[in-house]
TORKOL-201770 format. One record per atom (N, C-alpha, C): atom name; x negated, y, z negated; residue number from 1. Coordinates in nm, 3 decimals. Layout:
BEGIN
[site 'CA', [X, Y, Z], NUM]
...
END
This chain:
BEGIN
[site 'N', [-3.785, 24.048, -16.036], 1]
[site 'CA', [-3.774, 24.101, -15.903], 1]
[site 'C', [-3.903, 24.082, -15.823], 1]
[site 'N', [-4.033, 24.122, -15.871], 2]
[site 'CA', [-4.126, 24.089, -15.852], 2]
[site 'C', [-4.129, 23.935, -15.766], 2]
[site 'N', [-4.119, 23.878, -15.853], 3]
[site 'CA', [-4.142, 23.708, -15.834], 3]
[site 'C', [-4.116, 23.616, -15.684], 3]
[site 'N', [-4.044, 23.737, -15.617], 4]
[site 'CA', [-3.993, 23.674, -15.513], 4]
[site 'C', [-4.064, 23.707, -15.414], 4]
[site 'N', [-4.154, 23.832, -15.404], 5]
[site 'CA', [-4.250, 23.837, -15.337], 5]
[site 'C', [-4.419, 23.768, -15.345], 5]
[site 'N', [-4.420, 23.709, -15.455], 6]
[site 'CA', [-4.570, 23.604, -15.472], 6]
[site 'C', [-4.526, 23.454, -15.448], 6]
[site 'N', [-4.612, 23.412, -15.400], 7]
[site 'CA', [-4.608, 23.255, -15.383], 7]
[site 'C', [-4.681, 23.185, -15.441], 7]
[site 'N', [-4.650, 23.041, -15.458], 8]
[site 'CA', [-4.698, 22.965, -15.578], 8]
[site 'C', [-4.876, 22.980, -15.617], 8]
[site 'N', [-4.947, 23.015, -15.507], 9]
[site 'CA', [-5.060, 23.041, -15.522], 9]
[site 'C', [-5.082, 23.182, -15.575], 9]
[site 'N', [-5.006, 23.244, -15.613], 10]
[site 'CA', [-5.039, 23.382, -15.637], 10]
[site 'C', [-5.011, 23.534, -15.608], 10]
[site 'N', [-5.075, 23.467, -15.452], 11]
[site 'CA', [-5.060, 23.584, -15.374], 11]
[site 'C', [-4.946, 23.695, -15.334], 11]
[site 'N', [-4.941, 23.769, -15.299], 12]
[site 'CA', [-4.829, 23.858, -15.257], 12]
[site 'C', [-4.811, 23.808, -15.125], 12]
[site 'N', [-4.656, 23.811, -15.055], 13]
[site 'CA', [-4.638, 23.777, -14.950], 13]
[site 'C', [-4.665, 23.898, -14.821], 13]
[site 'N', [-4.644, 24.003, -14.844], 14]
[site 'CA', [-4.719, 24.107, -14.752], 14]
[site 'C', [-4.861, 24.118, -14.756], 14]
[site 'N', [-4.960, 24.103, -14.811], 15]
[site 'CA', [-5.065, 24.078, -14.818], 15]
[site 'C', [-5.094, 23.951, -14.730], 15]
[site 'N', [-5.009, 23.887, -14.732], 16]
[site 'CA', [-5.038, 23.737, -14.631], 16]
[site 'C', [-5.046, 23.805, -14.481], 16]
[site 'N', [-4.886, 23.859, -14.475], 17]
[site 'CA', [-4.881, 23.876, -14.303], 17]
[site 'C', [-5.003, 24.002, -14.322], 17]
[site 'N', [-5.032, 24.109, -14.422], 18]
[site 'CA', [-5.125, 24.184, -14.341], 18]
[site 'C', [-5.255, 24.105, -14.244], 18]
[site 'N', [-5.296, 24.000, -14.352], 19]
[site 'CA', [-5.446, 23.893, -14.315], 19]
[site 'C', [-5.365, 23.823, -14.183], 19]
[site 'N', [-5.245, 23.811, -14.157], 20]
[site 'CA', [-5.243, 23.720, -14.055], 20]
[site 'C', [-5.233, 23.799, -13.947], 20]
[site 'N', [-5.197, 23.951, -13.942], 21]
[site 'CA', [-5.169, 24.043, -13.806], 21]
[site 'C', [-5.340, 24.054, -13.797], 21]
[site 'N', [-5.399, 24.056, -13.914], 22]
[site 'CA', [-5.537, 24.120, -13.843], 22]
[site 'C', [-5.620, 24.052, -13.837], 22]
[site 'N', [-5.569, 23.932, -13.881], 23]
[site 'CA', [-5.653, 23.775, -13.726], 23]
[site 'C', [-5.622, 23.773, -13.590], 23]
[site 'N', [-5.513, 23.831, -13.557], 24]
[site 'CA', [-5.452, 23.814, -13.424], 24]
[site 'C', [-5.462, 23.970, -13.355], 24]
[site 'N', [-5.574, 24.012, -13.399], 25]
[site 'CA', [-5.632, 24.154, -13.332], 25]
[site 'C', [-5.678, 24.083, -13.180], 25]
[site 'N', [-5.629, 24.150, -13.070], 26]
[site 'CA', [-5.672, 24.158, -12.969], 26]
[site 'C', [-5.822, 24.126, -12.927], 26]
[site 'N', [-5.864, 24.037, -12.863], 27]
[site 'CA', [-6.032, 24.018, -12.829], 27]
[site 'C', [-6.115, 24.149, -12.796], 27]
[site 'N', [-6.063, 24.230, -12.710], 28]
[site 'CA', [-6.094, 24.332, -12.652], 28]
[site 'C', [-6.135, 24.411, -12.729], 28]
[site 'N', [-6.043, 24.426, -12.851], 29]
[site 'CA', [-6.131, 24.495, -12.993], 29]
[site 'C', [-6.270, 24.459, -13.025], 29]
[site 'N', [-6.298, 24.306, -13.027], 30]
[site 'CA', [-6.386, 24.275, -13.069], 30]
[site 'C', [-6.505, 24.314, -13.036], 30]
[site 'N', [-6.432, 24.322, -12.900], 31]
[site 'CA', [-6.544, 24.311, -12.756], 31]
[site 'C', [-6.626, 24.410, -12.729], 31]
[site 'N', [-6.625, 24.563, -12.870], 32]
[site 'CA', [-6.685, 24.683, -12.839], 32]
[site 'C', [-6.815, 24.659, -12.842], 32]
[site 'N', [-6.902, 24.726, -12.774], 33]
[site 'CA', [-7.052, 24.741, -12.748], 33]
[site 'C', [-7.089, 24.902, -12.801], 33]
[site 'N', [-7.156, 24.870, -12.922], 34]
[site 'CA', [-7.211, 24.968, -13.032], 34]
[site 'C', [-7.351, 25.004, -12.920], 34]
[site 'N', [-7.416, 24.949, -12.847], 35]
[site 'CA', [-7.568, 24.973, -12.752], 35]
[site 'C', [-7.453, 25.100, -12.646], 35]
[site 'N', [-7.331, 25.051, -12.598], 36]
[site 'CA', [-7.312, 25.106, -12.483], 36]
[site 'C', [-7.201, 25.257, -12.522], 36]
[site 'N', [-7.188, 25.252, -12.632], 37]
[site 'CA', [-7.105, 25.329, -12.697], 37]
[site 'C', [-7.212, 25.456, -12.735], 37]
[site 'N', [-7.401, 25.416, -12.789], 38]
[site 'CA', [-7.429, 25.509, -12.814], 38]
[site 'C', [-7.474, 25.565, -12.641], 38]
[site 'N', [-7.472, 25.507, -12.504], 39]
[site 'CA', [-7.485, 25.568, -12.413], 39]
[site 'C', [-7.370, 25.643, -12.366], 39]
[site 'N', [-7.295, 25.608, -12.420], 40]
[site 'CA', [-7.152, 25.766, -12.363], 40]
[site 'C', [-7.157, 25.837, -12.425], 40]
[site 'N', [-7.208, 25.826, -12.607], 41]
[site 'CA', [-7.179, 25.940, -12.703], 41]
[site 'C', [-7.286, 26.040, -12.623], 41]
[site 'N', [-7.373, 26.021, -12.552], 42]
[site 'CA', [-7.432, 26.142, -12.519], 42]
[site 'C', [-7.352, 26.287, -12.432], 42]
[site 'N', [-7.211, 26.212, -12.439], 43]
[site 'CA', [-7.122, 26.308, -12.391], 43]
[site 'C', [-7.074, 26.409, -12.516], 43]
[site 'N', [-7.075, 26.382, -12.678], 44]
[site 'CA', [-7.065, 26.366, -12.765], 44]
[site 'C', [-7.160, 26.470, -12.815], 44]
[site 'N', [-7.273, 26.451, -12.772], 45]
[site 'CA', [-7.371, 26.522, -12.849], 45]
[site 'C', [-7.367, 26.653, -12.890], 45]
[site 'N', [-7.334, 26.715, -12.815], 46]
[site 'CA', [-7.330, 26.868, -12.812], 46]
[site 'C', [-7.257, 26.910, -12.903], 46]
[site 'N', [-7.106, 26.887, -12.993], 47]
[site 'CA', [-7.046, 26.901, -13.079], 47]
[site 'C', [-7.067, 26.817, -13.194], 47]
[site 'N', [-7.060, 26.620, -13.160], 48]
[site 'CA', [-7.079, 26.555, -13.291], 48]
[site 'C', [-7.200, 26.486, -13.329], 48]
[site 'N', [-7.285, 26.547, -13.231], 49]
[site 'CA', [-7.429, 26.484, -13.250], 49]
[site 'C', [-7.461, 26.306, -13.192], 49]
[site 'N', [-7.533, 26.313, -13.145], 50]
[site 'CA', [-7.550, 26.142, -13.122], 50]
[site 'C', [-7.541, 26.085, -13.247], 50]
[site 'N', [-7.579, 26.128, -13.363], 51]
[site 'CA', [-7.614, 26.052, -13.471], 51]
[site 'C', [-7.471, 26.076, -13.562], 51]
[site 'N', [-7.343, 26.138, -13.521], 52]
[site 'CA', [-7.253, 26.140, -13.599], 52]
[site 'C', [-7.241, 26.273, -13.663], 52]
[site 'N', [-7.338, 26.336, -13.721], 53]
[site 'CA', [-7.361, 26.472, -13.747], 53]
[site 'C', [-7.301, 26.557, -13.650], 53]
[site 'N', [-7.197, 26.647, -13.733], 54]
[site 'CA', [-7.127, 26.759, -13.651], 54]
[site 'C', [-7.239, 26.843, -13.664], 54]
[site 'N', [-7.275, 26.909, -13.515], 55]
[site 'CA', [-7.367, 27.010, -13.444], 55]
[site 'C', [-7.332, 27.143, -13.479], 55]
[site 'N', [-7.176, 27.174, -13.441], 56]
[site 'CA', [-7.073, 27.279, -13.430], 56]
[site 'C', [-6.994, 27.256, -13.578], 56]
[site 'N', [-6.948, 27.375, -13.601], 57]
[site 'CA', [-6.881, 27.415, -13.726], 57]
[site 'C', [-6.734, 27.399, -13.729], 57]
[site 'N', [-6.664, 27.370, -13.608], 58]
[site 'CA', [-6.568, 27.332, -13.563], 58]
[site 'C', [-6.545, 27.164, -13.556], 58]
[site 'N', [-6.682, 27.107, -13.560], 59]
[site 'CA', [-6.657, 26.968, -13.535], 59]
[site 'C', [-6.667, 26.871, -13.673], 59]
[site 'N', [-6.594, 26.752, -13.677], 60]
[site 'CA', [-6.645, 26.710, -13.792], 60]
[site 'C', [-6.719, 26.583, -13.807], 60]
[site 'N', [-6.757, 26.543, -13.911], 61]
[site 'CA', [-6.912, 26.450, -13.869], 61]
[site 'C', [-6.857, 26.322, -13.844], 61]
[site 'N', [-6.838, 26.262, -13.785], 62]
[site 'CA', [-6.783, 26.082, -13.728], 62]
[site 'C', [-6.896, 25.981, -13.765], 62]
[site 'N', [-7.028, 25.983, -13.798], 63]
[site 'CA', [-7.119, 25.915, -13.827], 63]
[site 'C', [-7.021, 25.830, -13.956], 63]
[site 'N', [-7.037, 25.721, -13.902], 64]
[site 'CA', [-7.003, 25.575, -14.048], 64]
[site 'C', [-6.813, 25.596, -14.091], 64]
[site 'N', [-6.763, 25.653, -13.991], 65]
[site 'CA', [-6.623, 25.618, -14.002], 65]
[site 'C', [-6.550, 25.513, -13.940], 65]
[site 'N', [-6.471, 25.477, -14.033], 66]
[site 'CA', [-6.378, 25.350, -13.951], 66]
[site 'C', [-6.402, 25.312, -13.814], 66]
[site 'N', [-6.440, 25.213, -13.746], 67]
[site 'CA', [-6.415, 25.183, -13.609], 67]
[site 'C', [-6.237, 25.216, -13.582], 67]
[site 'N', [-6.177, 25.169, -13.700], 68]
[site 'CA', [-6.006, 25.163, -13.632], 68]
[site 'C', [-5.945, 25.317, -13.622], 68]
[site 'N', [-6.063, 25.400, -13.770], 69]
[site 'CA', [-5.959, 25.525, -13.750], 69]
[site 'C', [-5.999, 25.592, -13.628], 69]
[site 'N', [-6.149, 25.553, -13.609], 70]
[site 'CA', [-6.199, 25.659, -13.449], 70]
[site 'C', [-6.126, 25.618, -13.341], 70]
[site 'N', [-6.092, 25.507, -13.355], 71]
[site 'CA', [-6.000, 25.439, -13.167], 71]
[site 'C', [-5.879, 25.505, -13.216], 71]
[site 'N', [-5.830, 25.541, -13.307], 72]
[site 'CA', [-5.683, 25.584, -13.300], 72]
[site 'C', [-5.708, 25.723, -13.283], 72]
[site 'N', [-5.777, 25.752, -13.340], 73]
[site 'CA', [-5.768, 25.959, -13.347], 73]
[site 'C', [-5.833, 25.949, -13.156], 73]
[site 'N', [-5.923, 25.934, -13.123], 74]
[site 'CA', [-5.966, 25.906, -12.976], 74]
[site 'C', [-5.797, 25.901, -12.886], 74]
[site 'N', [-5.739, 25.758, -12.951], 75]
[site 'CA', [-5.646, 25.739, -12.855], 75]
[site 'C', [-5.521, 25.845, -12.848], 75]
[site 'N', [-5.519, 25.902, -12.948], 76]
[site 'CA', [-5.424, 25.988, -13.014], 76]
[site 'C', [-5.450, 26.151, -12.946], 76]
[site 'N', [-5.554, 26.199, -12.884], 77]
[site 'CA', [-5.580, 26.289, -12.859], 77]
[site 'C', [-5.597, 26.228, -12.697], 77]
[site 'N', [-5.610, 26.113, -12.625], 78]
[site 'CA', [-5.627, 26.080, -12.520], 78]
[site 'C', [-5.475, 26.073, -12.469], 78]
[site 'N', [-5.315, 26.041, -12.531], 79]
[site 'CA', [-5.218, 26.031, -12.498], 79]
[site 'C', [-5.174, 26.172, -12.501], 79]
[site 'N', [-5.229, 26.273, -12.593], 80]
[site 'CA', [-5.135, 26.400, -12.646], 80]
[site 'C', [-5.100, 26.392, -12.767], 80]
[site 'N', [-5.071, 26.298, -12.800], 81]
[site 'CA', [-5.008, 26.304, -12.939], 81]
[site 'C', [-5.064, 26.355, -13.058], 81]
[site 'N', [-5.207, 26.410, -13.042], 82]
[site 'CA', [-5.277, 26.485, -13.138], 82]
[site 'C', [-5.365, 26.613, -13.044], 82]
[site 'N', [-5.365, 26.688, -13.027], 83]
[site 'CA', [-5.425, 26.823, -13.002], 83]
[site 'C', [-5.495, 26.882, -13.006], 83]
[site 'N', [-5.620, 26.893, -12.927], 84]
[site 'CA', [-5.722, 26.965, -12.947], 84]
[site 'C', [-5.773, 27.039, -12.821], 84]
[site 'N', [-5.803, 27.137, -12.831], 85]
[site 'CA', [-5.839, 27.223, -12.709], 85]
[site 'C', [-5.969, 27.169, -12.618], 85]
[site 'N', [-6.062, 27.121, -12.698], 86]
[site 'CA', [-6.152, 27.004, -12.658], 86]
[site 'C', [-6.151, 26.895, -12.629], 86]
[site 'N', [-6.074, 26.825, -12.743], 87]
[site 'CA', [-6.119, 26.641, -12.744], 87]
[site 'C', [-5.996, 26.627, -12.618], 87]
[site 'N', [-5.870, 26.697, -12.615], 88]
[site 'CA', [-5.822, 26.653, -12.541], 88]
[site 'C', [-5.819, 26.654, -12.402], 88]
[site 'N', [-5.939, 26.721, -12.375], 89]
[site 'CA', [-5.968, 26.755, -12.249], 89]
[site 'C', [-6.099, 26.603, -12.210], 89]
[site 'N', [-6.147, 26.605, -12.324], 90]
[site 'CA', [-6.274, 26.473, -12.303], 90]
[site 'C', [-6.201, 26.380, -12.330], 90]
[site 'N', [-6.136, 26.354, -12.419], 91]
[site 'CA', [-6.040, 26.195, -12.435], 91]
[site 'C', [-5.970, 26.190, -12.321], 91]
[site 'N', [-5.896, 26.252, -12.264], 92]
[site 'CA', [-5.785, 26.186, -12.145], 92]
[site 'C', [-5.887, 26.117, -12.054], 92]
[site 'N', [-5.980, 26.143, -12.030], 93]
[site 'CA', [-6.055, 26.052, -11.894], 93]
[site 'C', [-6.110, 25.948, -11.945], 93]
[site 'N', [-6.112, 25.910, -12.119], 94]
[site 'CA', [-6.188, 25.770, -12.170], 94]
[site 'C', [-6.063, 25.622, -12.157], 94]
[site 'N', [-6.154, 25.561, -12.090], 95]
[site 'CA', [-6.081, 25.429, -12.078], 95]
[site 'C', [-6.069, 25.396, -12.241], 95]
[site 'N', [-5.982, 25.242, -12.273], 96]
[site 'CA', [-5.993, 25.168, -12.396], 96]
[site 'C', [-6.114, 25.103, -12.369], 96]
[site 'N', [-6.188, 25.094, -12.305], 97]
[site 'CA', [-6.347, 25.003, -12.316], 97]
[site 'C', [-6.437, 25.132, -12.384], 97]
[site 'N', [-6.424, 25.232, -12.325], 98]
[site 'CA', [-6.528, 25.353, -12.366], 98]
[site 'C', [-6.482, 25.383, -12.510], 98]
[site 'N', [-6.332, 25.379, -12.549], 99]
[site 'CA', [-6.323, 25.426, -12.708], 99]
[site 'C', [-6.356, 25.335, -12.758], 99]
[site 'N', [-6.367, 25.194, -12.776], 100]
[site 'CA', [-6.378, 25.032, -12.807], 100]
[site 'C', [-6.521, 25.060, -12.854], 100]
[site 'N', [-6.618, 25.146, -12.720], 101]
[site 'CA', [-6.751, 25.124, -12.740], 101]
[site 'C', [-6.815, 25.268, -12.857], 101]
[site 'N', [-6.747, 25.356, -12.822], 102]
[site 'CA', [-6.724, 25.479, -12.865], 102]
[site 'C', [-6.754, 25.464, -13.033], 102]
[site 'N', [-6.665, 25.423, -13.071], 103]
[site 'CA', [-6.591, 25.369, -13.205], 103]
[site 'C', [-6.688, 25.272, -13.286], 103]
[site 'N', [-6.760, 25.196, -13.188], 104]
[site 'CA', [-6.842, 25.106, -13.214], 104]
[site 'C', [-6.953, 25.162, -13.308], 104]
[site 'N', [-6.978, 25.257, -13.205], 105]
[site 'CA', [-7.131, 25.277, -13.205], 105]
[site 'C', [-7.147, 25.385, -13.313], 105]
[site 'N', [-7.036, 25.490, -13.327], 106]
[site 'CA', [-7.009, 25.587, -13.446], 106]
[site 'C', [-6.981, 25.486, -13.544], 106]
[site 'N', [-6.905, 25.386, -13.599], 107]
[site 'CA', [-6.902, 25.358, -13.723], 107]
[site 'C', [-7.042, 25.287, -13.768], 107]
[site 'N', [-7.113, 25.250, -13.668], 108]
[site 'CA', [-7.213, 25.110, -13.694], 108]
[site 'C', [-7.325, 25.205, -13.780], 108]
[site 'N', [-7.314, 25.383, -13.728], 109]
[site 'CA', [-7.403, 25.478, -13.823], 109]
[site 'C', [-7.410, 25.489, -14.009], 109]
[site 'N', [-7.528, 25.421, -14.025], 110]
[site 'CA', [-7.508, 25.425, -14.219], 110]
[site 'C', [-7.509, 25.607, -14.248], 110]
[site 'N', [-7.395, 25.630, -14.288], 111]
[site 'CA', [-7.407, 25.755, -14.336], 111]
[site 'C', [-7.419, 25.761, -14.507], 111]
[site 'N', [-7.493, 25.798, -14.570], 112]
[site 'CA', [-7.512, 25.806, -14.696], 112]
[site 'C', [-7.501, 25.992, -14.759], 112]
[site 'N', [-7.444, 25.944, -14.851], 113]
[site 'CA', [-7.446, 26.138, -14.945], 113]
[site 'C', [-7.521, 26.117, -15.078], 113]
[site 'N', [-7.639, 26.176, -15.133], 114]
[site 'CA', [-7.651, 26.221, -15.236], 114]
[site 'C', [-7.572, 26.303, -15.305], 114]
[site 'N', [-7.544, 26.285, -15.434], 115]
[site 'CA', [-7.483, 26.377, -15.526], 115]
[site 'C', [-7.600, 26.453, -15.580], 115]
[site 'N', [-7.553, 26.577, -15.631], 116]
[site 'CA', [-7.714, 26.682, -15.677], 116]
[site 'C', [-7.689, 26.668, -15.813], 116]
[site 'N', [-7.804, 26.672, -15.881], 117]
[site 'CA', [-7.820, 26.572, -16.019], 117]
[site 'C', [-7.783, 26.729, -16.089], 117]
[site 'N', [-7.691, 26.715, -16.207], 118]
[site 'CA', [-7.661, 26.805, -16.322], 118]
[site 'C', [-7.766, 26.897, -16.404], 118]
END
């Protein structure tokens, strides 16, 4: 049953179209500016910190997360479709260039964790 989904090279055939949808990502994605993204996060600061670090106990830290999951949770709270008494009041006025840049500039943060030694 298997067999009909790999091709002679190996591969799995959904694994193909995933690599081929996410060559054909939109330019505009590409096109985010991590420099201009950390000049809006200063809208940002006050809850998630410029540096990604949640400020507030309510907020949570975005430093070194996905570029794709931040444009979706962004866009997701900018349509309604996710809820927040805050973000959705600051997301509805962000264009797709500002989450593009937004997104940018939060994932491009190296966030690192120590574990505390035994």
């Amino acid at each position: 049953m298997m067999g009909r989904f790999i091709s002679k090279t190996g591969f799995m055939v959904p694994i193909l179209a995933i690599l081929v949808a996410v060559s054909a990502t939109p330019s505009n994605v590409l096109a985010a500016d991590a420099a201009a993204g950390k000049v809006k996060a200063k809208k940002c600061r006050n809850c998630h910190g410029i540096d990604g670090v949640a400020k507030i106990p309510i907020a949570p830290h975005i430093a070194g997360e996905s570029e794709v999951y931040l444009q979706v949770q962004l866009k997701a709270f900018r349509t309604g479709k996710r809820k927040h008494e805050i973000m959705s009041v600051i997301a509805k006025d962000l264009s797709d260039a500002d989450i593009a840049d937004l997104a940018a500039w939060y994932s491009s943060i190296k966030f690192t964790i120590e574990m505390p030694t035994d």
